[in-house]
N, C-alpha and C positions, 0 to 999 in steps of 0.2 A: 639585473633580474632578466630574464630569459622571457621573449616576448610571447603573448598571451594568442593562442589560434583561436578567439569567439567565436568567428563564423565558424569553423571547422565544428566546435565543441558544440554549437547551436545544432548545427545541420545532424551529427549522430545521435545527439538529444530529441531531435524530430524523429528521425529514424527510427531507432529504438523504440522511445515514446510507443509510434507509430504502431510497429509489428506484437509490441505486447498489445494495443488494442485492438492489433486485427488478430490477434490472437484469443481474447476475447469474442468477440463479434463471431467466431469461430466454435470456440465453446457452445455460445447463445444459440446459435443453428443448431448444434446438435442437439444438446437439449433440447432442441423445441423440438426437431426432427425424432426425437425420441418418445415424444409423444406429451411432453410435460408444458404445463400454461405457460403461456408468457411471464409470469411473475415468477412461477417457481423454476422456470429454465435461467433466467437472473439470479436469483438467489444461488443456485447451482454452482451457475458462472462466477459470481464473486466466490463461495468457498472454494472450489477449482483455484484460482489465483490466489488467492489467500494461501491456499496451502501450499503453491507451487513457488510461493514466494519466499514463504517459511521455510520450505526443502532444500530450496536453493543456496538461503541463506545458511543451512546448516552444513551443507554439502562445499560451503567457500567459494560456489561459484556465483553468486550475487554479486558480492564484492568487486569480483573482476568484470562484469559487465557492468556495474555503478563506474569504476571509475575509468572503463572505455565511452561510455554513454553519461555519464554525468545524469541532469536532473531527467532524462528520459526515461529514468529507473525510479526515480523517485514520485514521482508525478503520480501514476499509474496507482492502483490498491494493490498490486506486488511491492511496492516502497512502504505501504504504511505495514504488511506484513513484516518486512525487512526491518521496522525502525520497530520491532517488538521482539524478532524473534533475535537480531543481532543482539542486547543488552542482556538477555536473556541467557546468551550463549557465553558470553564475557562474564558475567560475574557467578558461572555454573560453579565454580568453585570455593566459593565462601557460602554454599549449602544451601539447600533447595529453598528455605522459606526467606532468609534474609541476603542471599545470593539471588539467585534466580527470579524467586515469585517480587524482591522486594524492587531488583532492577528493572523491571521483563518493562515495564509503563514510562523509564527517563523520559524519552522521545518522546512515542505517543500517548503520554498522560496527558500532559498540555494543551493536547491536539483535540482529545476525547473532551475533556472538561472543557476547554472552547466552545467546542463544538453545541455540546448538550447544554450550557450555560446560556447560548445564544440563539440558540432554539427554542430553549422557556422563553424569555425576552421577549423575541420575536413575536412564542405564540399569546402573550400576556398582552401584547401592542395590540395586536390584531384582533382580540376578544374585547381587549376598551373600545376598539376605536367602531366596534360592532359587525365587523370583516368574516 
């Protein structure tokens, strides 16, 4: 087996990682420079990467920066756009409702329903405990 570069693969995974958040943080300034609150220059900011994730993903060039960057790609809400819009694009052929719409959530179904499932919890803990 061909020996494994972690540090290497770590350090371009920071990188990466990195420049998609100051790519963000970038968005953020302008939107606010544009004259929009702080909350809706966010919201902005994440559909911006959302869609540039999605684009990218469709365009094939995600993939090649996933697997020069490894989890630097994934980390970021350009990965979770990636883990929707890839399955999506894969099973575009066994037709839009049982292809598409049925695969589009493999990934991040899991991730969603976690997610919201532990957030009720959370807020159900914190309403007993009188928080």
């Amino acid at each position: 087996m061909p020996r494994s570069h972690v540090g290497r693969n770590c350090l371009w995974a920071f990188v990466v990682g990195g420049l998609i958040c100051c790519l963000g943080e970038m968005l953020l300034n302008l939107y606010g420079g544009l004259g929009l609150e702080q909350q809706d220059a966010a919201t902005a900011e994440s559909i911006t990467l959302v869609f540039l994730g999605a684009a990218l993903t469709g365009l094939g060039i995600y993939d090649d920066i996933a697997k020069f960057a490894g989890a630097g790609t994934l980390v970021p809400i350009t990965g979770f756009a990636n883990s929707v819009a890839a399955p999506a694009l894969e099973f575009k052929t066994e037709g839009l409702v049982t292809g598409m719409a049925a695969k589009m959530f493999v990934i991040a179904g899991p991730v969603i329903v976690f997610g919201v499932g532990s957030s009720v919890i959370y807020g159900l803990i914190l309403c007993l405990l009188g928080g």
